[in-house]
C-alpha positions in Angstrom: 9.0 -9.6 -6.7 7.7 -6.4 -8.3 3.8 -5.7 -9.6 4.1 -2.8 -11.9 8.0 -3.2 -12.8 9.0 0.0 -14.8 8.7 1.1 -17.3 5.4 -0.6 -17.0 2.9 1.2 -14.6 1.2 -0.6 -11.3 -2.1 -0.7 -9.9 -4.2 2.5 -11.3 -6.7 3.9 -9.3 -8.4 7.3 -10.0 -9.5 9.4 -7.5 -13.0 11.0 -7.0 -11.3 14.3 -5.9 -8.2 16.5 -5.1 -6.7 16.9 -1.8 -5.5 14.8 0.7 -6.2 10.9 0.6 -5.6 8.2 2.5 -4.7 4.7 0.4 -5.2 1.4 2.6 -4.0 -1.4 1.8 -4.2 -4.8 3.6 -2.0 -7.6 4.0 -1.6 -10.7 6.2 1.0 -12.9 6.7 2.2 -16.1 8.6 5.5 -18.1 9.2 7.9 -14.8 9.3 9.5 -13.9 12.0 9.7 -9.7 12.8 7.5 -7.0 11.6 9.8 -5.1 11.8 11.8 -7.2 9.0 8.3 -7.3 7.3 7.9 -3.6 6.8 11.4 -3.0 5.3 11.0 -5.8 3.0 7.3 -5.1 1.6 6.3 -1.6 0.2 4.1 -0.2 -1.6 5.0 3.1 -3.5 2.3 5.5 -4.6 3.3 7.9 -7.7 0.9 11.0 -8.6 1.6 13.7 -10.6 1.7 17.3 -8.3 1.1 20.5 -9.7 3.8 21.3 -12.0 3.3 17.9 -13.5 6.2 16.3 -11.7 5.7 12.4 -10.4 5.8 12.8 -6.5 6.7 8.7 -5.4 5.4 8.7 -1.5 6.8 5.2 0.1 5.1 2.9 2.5 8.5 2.5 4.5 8.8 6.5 4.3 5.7 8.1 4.3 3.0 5.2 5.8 2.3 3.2 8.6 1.4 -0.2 9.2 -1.3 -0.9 12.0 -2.8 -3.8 13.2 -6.3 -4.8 11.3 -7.9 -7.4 13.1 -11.2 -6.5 11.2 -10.5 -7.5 7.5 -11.6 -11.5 7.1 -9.3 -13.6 5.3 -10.5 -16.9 4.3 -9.4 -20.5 3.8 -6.7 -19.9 6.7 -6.0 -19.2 10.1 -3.6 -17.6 12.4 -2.4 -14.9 10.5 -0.9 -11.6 11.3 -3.1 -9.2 9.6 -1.7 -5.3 9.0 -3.4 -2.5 7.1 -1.1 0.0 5.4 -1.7 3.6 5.6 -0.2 6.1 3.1 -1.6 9.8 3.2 -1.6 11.5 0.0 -2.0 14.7 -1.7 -3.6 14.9 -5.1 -3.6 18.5 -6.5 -5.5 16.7 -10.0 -7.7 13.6 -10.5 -5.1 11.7 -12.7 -4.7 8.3 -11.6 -2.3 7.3 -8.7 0.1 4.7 -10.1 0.5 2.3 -7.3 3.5 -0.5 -7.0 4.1 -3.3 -4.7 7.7 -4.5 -4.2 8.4 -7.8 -1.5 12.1 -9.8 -1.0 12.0 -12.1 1.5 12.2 -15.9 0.5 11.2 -18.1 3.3 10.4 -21.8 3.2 7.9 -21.6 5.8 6.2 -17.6 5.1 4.1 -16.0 3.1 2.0 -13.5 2.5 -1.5 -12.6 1.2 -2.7 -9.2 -0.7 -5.7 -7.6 -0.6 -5.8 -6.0 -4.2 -8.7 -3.8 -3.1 -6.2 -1.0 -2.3 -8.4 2.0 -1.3 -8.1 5.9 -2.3 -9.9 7.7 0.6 -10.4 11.1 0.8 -10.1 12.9 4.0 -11.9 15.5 5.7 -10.3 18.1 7.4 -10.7 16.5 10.5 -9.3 13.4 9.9 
């Protein structure tokens, strides 16, 4: 499964401001058996356009991390395992990021949910 197959484009989301970001997205997922497996076989790829007006594609599997998100609520289920992507970013311009979500992995017995609030957040220096 892709969302945002090219040559269409994905998920657009504008930032506020240039510099480095931080996109989240959240997940969760139940019936699979190794993150490990989960993480190579879900990305997420975040295209911006640097300086020179090149697309720059930074990869969740490359560039990210997943950690654990116990916070996020997920309704209308129980027991899952709940992860919240993190992909830094740099955005020399405010065009839009061109997010894309890629997943192969058929089980009989998984699957998994999306947030599709995926979230631009720009960092301080300290962060």
């Amino acid at each position: 499964m892709v969302l945002g197959r090219r040559p269409f484009k994905g998920m657009q989301l504008t930032p506020t401001t240039t510099g480095r970001h931080m996109l989240k997205a959240h997940i969760a997922y139940k019936g699979y058996p190794e993150d490990a497996d989960m993480f190579r076989r879900f990305m997420i790829s975040a295209t911006v356009k640097n300086a020179d007006g090149y697309d720059r594609t930074y990869w969740s599997t490359l560039h990210g991390r997943w950690v654990d998100d116990s916070v996020s609520e997920w309704v209308n289920d129980s027991d899952l395992t709940q992860r919240c992507l993190e992909l830094p970013l740099d955005l020399p311009n405010s065009e839009p990021v061109d997010v894309r979500i890629y997943f192969c992995w058929y089980s009989m017995s998984g699957y998994v949910y999306i947030d599709p609030a995926i979230e631009l957040i720009p960092q301080t220096s300290g962060e």
